[in-house]
C-alpha positions in Angstrom: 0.0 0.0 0.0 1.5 3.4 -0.7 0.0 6.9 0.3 -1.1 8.9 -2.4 -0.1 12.3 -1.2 1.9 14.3 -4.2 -0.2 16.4 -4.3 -2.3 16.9 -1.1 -2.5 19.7 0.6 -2.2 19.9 4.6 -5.4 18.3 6.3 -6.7 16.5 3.2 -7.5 12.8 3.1 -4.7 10.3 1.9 -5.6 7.5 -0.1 -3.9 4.5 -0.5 -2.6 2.7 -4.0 -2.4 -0.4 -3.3 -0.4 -1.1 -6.3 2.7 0.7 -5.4 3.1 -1.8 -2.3 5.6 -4.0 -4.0 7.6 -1.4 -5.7 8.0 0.3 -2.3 8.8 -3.0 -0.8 11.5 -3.4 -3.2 12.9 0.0 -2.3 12.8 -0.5 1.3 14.3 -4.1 0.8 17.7 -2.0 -0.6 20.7 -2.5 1.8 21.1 1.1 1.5 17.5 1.5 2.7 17.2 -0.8 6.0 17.2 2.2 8.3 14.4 3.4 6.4 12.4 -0.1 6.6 13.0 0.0 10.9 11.3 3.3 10.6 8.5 2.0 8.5 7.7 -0.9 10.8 7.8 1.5 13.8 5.8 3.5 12.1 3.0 0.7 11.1 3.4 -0.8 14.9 2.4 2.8 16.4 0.2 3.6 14.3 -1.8 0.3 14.5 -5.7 0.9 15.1 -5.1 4.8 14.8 -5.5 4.9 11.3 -9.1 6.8 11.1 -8.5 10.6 10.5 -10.3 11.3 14.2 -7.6 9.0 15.6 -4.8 10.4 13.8 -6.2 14.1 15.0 -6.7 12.7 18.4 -2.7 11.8 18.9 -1.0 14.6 16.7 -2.7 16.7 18.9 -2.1 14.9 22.4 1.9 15.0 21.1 1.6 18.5 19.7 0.7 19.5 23.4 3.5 17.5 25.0 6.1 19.1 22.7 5.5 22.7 22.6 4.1 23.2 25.9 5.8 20.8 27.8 3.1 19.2 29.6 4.3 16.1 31.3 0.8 14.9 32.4 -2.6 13.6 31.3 -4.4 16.0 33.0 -2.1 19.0 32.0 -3.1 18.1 28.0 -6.6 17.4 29.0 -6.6 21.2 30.5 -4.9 22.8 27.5 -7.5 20.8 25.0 -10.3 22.1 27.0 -9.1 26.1 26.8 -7.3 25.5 23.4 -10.8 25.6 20.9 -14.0 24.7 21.3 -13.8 22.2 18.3 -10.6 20.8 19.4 -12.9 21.0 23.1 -16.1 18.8 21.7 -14.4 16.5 19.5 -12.1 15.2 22.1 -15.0 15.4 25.1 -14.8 11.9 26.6 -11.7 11.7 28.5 -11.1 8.1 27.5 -10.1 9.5 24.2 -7.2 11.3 25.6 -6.3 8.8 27.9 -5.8 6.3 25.0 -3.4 8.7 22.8 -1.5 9.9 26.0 -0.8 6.1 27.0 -0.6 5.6 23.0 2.3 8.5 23.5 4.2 7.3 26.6 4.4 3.5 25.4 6.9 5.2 22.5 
């Protein structure tokens, strides 16, 4: 499978070709390219069940908040979310949602 994404801009929908997968294979099967492959598979491990464009949302903005404002807790990111936007507010209301990503986060 290989993203579709040449010419996206930011916050629109990827798409997935599923007839690149072998010719990216083939790249990332390169000896030249192994670093690249352990940073695919990390990717695809992490990412595993978060691939809906709420979920994706959901944790780019739980790490957004634990990078540039150096919140070291659940409840600090759950604070800034609440006072950041009121869309950013209602779409991540139920706490469980932010409990997931931040464990999501700290299990890197």
């Amino acid at each position: 499978m290989v993203f579709s994404s040449m010419d996206k801009k930011p916050f629109e929908t990827l798409e997935l070709i599923m007839d690149g997968e072998k010719e990216v294979q083939g790249y990332l099967n390169l000896p030249e390219n192994k670093e690249f492959l352990h940073i695919v598979n990390k990717t695809k491990t992490f990412l595993k069940g978060y691939y809906s464009n709420f979920a994706l949302k959901l944790l780019s903005t739980v790490h957004y908040l634990h990078q540039k404002f150096d919140l070291q807790t659940e409840s600090g990111i759950r604070e800034k979310i609440e006072h950041w936007s009121n869309i950013k507010k209602n779409l991540f209301a139920n706490p469980n949602f932010i409990t997931k990503a931040y464990n999501r986060l700290q299990a890197l």
